[in-house]
N, C-alpha and C positions, 0 to 999 in steps of 0.2 A: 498948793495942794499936791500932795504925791501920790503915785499911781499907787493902791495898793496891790504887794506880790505875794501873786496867787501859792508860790510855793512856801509863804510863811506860814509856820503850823503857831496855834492860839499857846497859849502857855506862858507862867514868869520865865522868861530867859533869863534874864538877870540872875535868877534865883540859883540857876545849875551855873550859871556862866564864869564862878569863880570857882566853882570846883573843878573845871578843867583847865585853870590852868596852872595847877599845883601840880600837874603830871606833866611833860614833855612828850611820853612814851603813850602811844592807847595804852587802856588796860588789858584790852582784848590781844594787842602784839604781846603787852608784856607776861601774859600767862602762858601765850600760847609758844611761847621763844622766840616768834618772831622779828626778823631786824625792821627796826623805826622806817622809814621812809629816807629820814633828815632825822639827824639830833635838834633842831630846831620848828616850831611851829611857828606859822607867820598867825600874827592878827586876825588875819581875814578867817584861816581856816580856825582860829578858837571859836571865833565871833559862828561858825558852820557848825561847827562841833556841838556846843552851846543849842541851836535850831533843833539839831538833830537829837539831843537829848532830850531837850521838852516835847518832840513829835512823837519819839519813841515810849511815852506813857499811853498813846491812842491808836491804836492801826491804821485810822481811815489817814489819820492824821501823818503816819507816817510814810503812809503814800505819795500821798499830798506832798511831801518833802522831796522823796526819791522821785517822785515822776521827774520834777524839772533836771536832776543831778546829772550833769553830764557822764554818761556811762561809754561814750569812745565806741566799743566793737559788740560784736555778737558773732562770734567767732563757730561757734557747733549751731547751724540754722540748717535744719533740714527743709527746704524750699514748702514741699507736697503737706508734709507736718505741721507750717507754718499760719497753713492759711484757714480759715476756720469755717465748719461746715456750711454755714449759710451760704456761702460763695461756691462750696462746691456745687449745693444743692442749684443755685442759679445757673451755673457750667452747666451742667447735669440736663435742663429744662432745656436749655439752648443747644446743646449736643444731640437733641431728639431721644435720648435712652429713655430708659423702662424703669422699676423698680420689683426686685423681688421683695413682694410683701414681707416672706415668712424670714428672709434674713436681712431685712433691711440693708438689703446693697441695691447699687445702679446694673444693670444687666443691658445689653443690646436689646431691641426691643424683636421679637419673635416675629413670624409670619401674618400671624394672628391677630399682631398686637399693634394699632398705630400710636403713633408716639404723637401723633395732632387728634386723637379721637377725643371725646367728650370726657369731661371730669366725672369717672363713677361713683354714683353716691352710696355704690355695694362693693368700695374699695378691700373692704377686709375679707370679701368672701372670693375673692381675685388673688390668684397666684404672679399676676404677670402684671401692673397696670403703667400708663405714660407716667414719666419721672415727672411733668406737671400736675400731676393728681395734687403731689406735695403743697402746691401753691393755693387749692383751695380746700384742701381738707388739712387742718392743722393737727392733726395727731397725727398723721402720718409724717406730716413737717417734723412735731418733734422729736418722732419714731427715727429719722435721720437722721437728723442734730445730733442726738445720742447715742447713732450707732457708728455716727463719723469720728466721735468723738468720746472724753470721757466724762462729759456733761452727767453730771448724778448720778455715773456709774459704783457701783456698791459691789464688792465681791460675793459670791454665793458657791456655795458648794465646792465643788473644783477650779473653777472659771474663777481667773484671777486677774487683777489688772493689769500684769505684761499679757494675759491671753487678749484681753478688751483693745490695749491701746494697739499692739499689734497687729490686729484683726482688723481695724479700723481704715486701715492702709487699703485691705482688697477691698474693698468696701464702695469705697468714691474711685477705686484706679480705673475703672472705666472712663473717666471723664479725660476728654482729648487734652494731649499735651498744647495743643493749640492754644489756649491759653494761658500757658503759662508769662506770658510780659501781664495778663493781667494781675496774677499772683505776685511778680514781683512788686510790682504796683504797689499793691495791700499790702506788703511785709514791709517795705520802705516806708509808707507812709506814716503805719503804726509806731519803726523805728524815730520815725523823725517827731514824733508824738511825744515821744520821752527821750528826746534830746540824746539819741545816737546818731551817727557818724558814718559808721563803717561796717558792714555786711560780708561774711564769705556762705553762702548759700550754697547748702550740700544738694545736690543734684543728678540725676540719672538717666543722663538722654538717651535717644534710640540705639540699640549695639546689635539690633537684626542684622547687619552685614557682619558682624562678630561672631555672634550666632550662626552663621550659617557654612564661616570659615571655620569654626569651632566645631560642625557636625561632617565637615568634608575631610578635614586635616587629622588622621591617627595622631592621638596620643603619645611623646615622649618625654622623657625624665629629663632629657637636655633642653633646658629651655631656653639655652641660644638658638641650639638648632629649629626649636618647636617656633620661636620669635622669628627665623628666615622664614617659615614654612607657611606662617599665619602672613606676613608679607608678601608673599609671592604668590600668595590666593586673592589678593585685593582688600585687604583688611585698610589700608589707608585711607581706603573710599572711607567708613566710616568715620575715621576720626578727621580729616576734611567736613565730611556732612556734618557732623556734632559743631565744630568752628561757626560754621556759616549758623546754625543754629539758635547760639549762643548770641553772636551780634546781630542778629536778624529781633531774639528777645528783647536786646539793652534797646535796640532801634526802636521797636514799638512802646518798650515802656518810656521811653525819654519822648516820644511824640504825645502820648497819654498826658503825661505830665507837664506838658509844654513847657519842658527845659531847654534854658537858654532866652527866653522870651520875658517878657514884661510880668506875664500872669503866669509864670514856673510854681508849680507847686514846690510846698515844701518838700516832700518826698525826694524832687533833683539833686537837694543835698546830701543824700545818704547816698554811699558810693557801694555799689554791689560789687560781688567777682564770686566768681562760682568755683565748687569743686565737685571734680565730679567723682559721685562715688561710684564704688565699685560693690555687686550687688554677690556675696560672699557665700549665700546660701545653694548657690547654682552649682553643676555639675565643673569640677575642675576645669577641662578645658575651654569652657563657657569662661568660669572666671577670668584666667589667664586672657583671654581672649578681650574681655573687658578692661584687664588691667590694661595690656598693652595700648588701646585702644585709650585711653582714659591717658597715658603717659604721652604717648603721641600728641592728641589733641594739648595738653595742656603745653607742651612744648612746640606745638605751631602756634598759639595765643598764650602767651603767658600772663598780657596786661587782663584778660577776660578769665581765663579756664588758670587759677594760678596752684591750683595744687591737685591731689588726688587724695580719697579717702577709702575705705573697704566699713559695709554697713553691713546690717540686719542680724537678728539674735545671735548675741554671742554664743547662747545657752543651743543653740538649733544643733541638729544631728550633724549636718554636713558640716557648719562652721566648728564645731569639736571635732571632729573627724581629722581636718583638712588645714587646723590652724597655723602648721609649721609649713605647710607646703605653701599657704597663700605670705607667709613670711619670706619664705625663700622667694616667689616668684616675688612681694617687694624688694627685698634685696637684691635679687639680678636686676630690676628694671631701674632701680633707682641709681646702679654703676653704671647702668647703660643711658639714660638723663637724667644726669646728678642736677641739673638745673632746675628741675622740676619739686616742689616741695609736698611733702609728706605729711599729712596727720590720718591718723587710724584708730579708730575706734578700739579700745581693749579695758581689757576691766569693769565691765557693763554686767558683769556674774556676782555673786554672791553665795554665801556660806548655804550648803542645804538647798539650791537652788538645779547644782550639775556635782558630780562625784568630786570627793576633794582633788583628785588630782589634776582636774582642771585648773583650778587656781593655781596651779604653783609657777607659773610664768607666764601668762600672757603679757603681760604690759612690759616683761624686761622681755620678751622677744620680740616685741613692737620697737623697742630702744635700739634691738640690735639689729632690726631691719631696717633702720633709719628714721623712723619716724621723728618728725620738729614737735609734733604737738600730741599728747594723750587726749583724746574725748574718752569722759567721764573717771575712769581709772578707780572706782568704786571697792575692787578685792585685794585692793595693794596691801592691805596687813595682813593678808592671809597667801601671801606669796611667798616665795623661798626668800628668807633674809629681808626682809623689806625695809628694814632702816638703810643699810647699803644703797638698797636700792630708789628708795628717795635721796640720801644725799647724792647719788650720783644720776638722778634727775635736777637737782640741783647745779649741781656741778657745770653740767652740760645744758643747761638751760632750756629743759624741754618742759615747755607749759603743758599745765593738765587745764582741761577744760573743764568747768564743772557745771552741773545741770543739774540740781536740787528737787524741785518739784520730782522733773523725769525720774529719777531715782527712784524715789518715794513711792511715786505711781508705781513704776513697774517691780521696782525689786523689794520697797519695800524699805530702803534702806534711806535713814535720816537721822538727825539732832547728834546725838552722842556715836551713834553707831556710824555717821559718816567720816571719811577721812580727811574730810575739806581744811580742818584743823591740824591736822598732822601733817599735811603738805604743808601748811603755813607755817608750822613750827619746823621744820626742816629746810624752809626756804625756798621749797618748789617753787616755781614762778605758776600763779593759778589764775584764770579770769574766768568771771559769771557767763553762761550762756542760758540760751532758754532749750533748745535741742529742738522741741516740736510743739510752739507753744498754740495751735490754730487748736492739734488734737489735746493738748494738754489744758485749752482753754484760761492759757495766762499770757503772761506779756515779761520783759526782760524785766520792770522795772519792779515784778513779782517776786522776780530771784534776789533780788537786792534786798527788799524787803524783809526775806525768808532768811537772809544771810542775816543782816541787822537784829531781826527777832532772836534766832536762834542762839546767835553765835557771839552776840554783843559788840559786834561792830562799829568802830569807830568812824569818825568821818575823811580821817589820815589813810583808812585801811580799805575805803572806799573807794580815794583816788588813785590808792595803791594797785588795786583789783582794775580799775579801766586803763589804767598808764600801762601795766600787764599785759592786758589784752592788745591792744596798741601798738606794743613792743613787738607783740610776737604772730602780727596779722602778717599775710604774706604778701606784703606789698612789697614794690622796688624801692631801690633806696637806701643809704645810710640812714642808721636813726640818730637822731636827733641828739639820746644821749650819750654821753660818753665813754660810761660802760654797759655793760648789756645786766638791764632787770635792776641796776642802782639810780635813781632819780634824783639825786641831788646834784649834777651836773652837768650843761650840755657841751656840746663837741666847740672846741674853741672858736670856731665860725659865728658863733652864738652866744658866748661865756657873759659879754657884757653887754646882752639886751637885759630886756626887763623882760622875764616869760609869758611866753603867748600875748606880744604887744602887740598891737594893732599894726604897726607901722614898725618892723625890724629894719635894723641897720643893713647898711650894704651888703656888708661883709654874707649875712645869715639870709639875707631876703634871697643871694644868691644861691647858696647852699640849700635853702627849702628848694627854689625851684628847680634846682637839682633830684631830689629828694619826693616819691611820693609818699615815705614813711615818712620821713620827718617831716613835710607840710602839714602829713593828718596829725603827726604828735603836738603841732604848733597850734595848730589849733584845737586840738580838746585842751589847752595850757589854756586857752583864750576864751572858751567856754566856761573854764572853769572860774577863769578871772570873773566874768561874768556875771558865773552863778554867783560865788560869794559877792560882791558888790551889790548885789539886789536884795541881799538877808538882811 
């Protein structure tokens, strides 16, 4: 008797199973221009392919498929974003705070107010009461839920969903960082749910001594000279204390999860590494101050802190203000630790959203401030020249990250009006993220799904999008394949295994341990083995 797998979706297989394989090519690469994978599909992945067409008649059903589908990375994971309000609300209860009724956020609790008093049963006529009120009065629970988040949020009037999901942020930011190893917890554990891998977790730890060298130190245009001056007031301090930070988190989560031990959760196998962003809406020298701070750190840990990023509304006053300057200060700082890797948020705007002339280059001045990776990259056809300017994303192999849901929520922007498809047709190198899925109330294996529904995804174009991601995580290491973003070959160390074997030869078993990109590429090849073998 065989075990039944739970990721078989109900359906004639058979019946679609000889219509695919009268194509070699998806049909979805071949509309869209995209290059094949391989000119060849093996058995395994028709026999996937085939699954995947009979699930995609049912939604529940096509979930059911993509949960188990090895998806590799989650590349745009904003940590804070990640985690979903009921957790904060528990933080919240155990951090002593308050709640302001009338705007459903967590507040310090006043003078007035104990955060251990009695649960009011005239909570709504209370401006101020303990953040445990929440736990026994459930409309105010779910007064929380929904204002953490965008749980049944409906737009109205002016109030639109980038104001909601935005707003959401001040909302729970009371809640101590102190917790954060448990937040990672929960984001790994969720990832390992749906058979991911690998984690870079967008993050913003404390930059008060940044801050403070940033209100002592004048303002100047030369920001080598401004980089001595931020120096020489003790800015190092901070990005030392961010270090110890960081491994003090992985410590506590890895004790949590009793990794290394007999009873490890799943969770131990999803590998984190943080990037830390930079918080872009702040006054200039603030930022600067952050960046530096943020490049330092990641360049005294590279194996923990492996890249830096620049966050929060593109569309905000100060980030259009100030967009070229916070380019240049990337660009000086990344001559100054070119070791240190780059991804930046740009292209998060849309038509009608900020004055046209906004759009006409953010994402090619993130290119030209070195940026490895685009998150989200959404206004790219409404940029100066943008066919240029995807093949020479192309070219240069700078992955755009893509966040579907996120979009949609905030900008608005989906199906035909996105450009998820004209990166693919150009050959951009793209991988699925979720961006903020605790506040977006979904999961990685939702984007997959939304990509499949929308966009008529194949199952070739599936492994294409995780081997992507993969490629282009900031891990040490040669990669595994041979050229960079072409998968039909790996680096000669490896040419004459069988992929993702259990057991590599000499030759390659050295080369991975060499390798912590190419180990993690070895194995999503070995997961995938996996998955198809169980359909």
């Amino acid at each position: 008797m065989t075990k039944e797998n739970p990721w078989r979706p109900c359906g004639a297989i058979l019946v679609v199973y000889f219509l695919v394989k009268l194509a070699a090519v998806p049909c979805s690469a071949q509309s869209a221009g995209a290059k094949p994978i391989s000119a060849k599909i093996t058995p395994a992945e028709e026999k996937a392919e085939a699954n995947l067409a009979a699930a995609r008649t049912n939604p529940l059903q096509l979930r059911n498929f993509l949960l188990g589908l090895p998806k590799g990375t989650d590349l745009h994971y904003h940590l804070t974003g990640g985690v979903y309000a009921e957790s904060f609300i528990r933080n919240g209860v155990a951090d002593g705070l308050c709640v302001n009724v009338k705007d459903s956020a967590f507040v310090k609790c006043p003078a007035d107010v104990s955060a251990a008093g009695d649960c009011p049963a005239n909570w709504k006529s209370e401006a101020i009461v303990p953040a445990k009120t929440a736990l026994c009065q459930q409309t105010l629970y779910d007064q929380l839920v929904n204002a953490f988040s965008m749980r049944g949020f409906v737009p109205y009037g002016s109030y639109t969903g980038h104001d909601h999901f935005f707003e959401a942020f001040a909302k729970f930011g009371a809640v101590s960082l102190s917790h954060e190893a448990e937040w990672v917890d929960e984001v790994a554990a969720r990832a390992a749910a749906q058979n991911e891998q690998y984690m870079e977790l967008i993050e913003t730890p404390d930059f008060s001594k940044a801050a403070q060298v940033a209100s002592e130190v004048p303002w100047v245009d030369d920001l080598a000279k401004l980089r001595d001056a931020y120096l020489a007031h003790g800015i190092l301090e901070n990005a030392k204390a961010n270090v110890e930070t960081f491994r003090e988190s992985e410590r506590k989560r890895r004790e949590t999860e009793h990794c290394g031990q007999p009873d490890a959760l799943a969770a131990c196998k999803v590998d984190t590494r943080f990037l830390w962003q930079v918080l872009r809406g702040k006054p200039k020298e603030l930022v600067f101050a952050q960046a530096l701070v943020a490049f330092e750190s990641a360049q005294m840990d590279p194996e923990r802190i492996v890249g830096i990023d620049f966050v929060q509304p593109e569309d905000g006053y100060i980030t259009r203000r100030d967009f070229n300057l916070h380019m240049k200060m990337v660009k000086y700082l990344h001559q100054v630790y070119p070791a240190v890797h780059i991804s930046l948020h740009a292209g998060e705007i849309t038509y009608g959203e900020v004055p046209s002339e906004d759009l006409c280059c953010h994402i090619r001045k993130a290119v030209e401030a070195g940026t490895e990776r685009i998150g989200h990259g959404v206004d790219v056809m409404y940029e100066e020249h943008p066919h240029p300017l995807m093949r020479e994303l192309a070219a240069k192999h700078i992955m755009v990250e893509i966040n579907l849901t996120s979009n949609d929520v905030i900008l608005g922007v989906s199906g035909k009006n996105h450009p998820f498809p004209l990166y693919r047709q150009f050959g951009v190198p793209v991988s699925l993220s979720s961006d903020d899925e605790g506040v977006s109330r979904i999961d990685l294996t939702n984007e997959y799904v939304r990509a499949v529904s929308t966009y008529g995804l194949h199952y070739v174009d599936l492994k294409k999008l995780a081997r992507t991601g993969m490629e282009h995580a900031f891990l040490p290491g040669q990669s595994l394949w041979a050229e960079r973003d072409e998968f039909s070959r790996t680096v000669n160390a490896c040419a004459k295994d069988s992929l993702g074997a259990e057991k590599p030869s000499t030759a390659c078993g050295e080369f991975l341990g060499q390798s912590e990109k190419a180990a993690q590429q070895w194995e999503l090849e070995r997961r995938f083995n996996q998955f198809e073998a169980g359909l």
